[in-house]
C-alpha positions, -999 to +999 in steps of 0.1 A: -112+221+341-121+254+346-101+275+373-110+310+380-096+334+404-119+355+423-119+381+456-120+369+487-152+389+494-172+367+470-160+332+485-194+313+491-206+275+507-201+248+478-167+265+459-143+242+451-108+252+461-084+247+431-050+260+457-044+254+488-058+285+512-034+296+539-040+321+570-017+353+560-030+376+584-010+392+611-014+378+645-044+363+631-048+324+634-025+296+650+011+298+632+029+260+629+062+257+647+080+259+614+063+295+608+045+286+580+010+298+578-022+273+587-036+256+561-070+268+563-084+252+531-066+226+508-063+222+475-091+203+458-115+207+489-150+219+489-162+248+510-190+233+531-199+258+556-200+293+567-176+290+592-153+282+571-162+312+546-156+334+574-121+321+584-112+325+549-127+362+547-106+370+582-071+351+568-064+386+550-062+372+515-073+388+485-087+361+461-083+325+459-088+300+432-120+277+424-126+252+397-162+260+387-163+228+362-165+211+398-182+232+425-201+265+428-193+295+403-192+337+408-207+359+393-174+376+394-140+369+387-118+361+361-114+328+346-077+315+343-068+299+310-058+262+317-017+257+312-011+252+273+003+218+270+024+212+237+022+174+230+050+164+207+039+149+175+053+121+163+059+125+130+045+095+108+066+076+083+064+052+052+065+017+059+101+000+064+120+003+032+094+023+014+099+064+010+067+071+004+031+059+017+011+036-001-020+062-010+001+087-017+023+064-044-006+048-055-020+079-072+013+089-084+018+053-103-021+056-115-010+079-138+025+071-150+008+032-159-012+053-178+006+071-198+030+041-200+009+019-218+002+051-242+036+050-254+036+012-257+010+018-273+022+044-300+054+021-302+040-008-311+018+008-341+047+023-354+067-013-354+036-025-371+040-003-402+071-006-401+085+030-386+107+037-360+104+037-319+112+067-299+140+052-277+136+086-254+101+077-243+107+045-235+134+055-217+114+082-202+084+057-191+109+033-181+126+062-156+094+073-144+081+033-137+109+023-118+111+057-099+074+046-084+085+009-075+119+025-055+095+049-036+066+025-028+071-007-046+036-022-038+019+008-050+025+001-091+026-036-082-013-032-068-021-018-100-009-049-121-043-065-108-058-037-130-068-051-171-078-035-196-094-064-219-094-039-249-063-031-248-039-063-237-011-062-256+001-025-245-017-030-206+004-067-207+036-053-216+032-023-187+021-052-163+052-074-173+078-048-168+065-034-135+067-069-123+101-075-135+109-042-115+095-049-086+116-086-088+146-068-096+138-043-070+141-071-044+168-084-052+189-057-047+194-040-081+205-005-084+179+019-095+199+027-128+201-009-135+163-008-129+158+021-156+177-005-180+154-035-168+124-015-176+131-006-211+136-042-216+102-052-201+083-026-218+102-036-254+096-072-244+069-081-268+076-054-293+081-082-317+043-092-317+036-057-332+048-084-367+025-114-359-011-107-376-035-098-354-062-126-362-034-145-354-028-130-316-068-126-307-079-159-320-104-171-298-098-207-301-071-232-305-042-223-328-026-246-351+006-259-354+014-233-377-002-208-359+018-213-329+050-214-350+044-182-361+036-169-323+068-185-311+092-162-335+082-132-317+111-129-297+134-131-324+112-101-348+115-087-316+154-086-314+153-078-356+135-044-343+156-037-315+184-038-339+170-008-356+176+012-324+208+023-317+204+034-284+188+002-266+214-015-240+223-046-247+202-060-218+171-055-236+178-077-259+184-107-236+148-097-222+131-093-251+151-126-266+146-150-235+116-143-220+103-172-230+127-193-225+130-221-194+155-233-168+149-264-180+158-265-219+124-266-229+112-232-237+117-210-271+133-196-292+165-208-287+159-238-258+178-221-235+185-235-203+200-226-170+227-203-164+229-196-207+195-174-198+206-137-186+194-131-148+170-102-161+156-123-187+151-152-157+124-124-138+109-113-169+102-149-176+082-154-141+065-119-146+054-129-182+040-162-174+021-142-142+005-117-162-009-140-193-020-163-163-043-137-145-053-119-176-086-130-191-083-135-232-110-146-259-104-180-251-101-183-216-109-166-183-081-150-161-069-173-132-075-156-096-040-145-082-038-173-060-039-197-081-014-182-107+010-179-082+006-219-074+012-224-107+046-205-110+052-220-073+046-252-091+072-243-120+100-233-096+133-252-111+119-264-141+100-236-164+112-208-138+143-199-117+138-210-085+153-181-066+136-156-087+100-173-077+111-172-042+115-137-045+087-129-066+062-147-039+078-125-011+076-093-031+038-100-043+027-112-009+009-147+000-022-132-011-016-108-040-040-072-045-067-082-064-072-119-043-112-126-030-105-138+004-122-158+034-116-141+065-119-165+101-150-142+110-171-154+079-162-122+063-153-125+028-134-096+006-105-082-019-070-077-008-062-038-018-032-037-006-004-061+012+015-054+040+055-054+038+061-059+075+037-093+072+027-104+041-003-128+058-020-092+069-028-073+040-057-044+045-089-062+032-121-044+019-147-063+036-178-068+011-198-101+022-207-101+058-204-134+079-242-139+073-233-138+035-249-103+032-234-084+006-227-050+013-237-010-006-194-005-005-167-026+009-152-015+045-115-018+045-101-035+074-057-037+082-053-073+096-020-065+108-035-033+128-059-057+141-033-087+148-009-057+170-040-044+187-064-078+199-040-106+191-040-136+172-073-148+192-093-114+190-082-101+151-095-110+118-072-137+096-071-150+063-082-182+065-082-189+026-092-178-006-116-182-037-123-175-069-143-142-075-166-150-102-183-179-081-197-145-056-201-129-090-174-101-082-151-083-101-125-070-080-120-043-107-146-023-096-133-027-058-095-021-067-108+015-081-119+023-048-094+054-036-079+051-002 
């Protein structure tokens, strides 16, 4: 709108009156019985003839006020600013129970993985040869990891989906504990009891760093021998842990048990039930997760989907059932990293999962529903969708697939920022 007050003298046929136009002149025009003046003009009228510009040049006004955006303009006058209106802004927040946003954490936890599995890394060479670990930066990885899941938990648990082939051992051992955090996130632990989770999960295969290599990469079947030698890891790794003074005693029951089983039938020890500490119950689930969806010489990584029926499946017998209950919620039906079949035809990777609804991740769209594949995914939020159209006009997950059958690697998709 465009108001603009001009003189009287310059009114003209086809103005638009933005006020209403009164007579004001003295013992000019017909006065009402309440005294007011006549309403010669009203607001939002149009001046249509010249009678009507002459009653308004004889009602001894000065200037009156036209919206030019919807009649006639002057050539003179002034135009009068529309009213400032200050909208309040709502200021957005994270997520329920999340401090931070997920594309701000997810930056954030990009590079503490990183130079996490550095200092894995650096560890285990030294246990290798025989040296010493630096308990402080473990420590100081294990801070810095579990700061990242208390802000936005699914940020560093997206970036599990993330392997690095060349490096498994140090990549596996990042995964595991940021799994095992995000588990012992949900249920409930305090965040210092977190920074002492964490050191356990990223010590929990330190004893590997004593099993030969040939022995760890073989790319076939190992022997029974073999696999003896495989299953004392826990135990070197508990011999190492003894060399550091400063480890709580809870990394030992992780790096001990995290094999072992609810059942009685897991290593080293055949621990069963409640003998297994709580901790070492999560890393055992995370462990198994990990190994399941990481591709090794001898076998190709299972999709997420499909890992998780397989822990589902071990739920009271190799695993703690409440601990895969909780694991399923914190991961979400359909984990980052999953190739999923949306109800439109659509196919495309979960990149990140929703905490309010874990059916409605945000999906990066990359087959159309003509099986078109597209330049670069478009990501779409399911549960944005689902609040704005409904069940009957949004997009759902209707099921999922295995990558490598549309010849995708979700890798390369995962990498995408935003």
């Amino acid at each position: 709108m465009a108001k603009k007050k001009i003189s009287i003298d310059n009114i003209e046929v086809g103005m638009f009156i933005e006020a209403d136009v009164r007579d004001a002149a003295k013992g000019k025009g017909v006065t009402q019985a309440s005294g007011k003046n006549v309403l010669l003009l009203g607001k939002g009228m149009l001046v249509t003839s010249e009678n009507q510009v002459k009653r308004l040049k004889e009602a001894g006004l000065n200037e009156v006020t036209i919206d030019t955006s919807k009649g006639k303009d002057s050539a003179s006058g002034r135009v009068q600013a529309a009213p400032v209106v200050i909208k309040e802004v709502k200021k957005a927040t994270p997520p329920a129970g999340r401090k931070a946003f997920f594309k701000d954490e997810v930056q954030v936890a990009r590079k503490i993985r990183g130079a996490s599995v550095k200092i894995v890394k650096d560890f285990m060479g030294n246990a290798a040869q025989g040296g010493s670990i630096d308990h402080e930066k473990v420590e100081l990885a294990s801070k810095t990891l579990t700061g990242s899941v208390f802000r936005n938990v699914d940020a560093l648990l997206s970036l599990t989906a993330l392997k690095d082939y060349s490096e498994h051992t140090y990549t596996h051992s990042v995964n595991v504990c940021c799994l095992t955090l995000a588990i012992a996130y949900a249920s409930g632990v305090t965040e210092e009891e977190a920074g002492v989770i964490g050191v356990g999960g990223l010590l929990h295969d330190v004893g590997k760093a004593k099993i030969p290599l040939w022995v760890l990469d073989k790319p076939g079947p190992l022997t029974d021998d073999e696999r003896k030698v495989i299953m004392s890891h826990p135990l070197f790794g508990e011999e190492i842990l003894k060399t550091m003074p400063d480890v709580p005693e809870e990394s030992f029951y992780i790096t001990g048990q995290h094999h072992e089983k609810v059942n009685g039938k897991g290593y080293p020890r055949g621990m069963s039930g409640d003998e297994m500490h709580p901790w070492a119950k999560m890393a055992a689930v995370a462990d198994v997760y990990d190994a399941l969806t990481s591709a090794r010489p001898y076998k190709p990584g299972l999709p997420p989907h499909v890992a998780l029926r397989v822990i589902f499946d071990g739920k009271g017998t190799d695993f703690d059932t409440d601990v895969v209950d909780t694991f399923i919620k914190q991961l979400g039906i359909y984990p980052v990293g999953s190739f999923v079949k949306l109800n439109t035809g659509e196919m495309g990777v979960v990149m990140e999962v929703n905490p309010l609804d874990s059916l409605r991740p945000k999906v990066g769209v990359i087959f159309s529903q003509f099986g078109k594949r597209r330049p670069s995914p478009f990501v779409v939020d399911l549960y944005k969708e689902f609040n704005e159209r409904g069940a009957e006009g949004a997009r759902a997950i209707v099921g999922a697939d295995d990558p490598r059958h549309f010849e995708v690697n979700v890798e390369d998709y995962l990498e995408v920022p935003g």
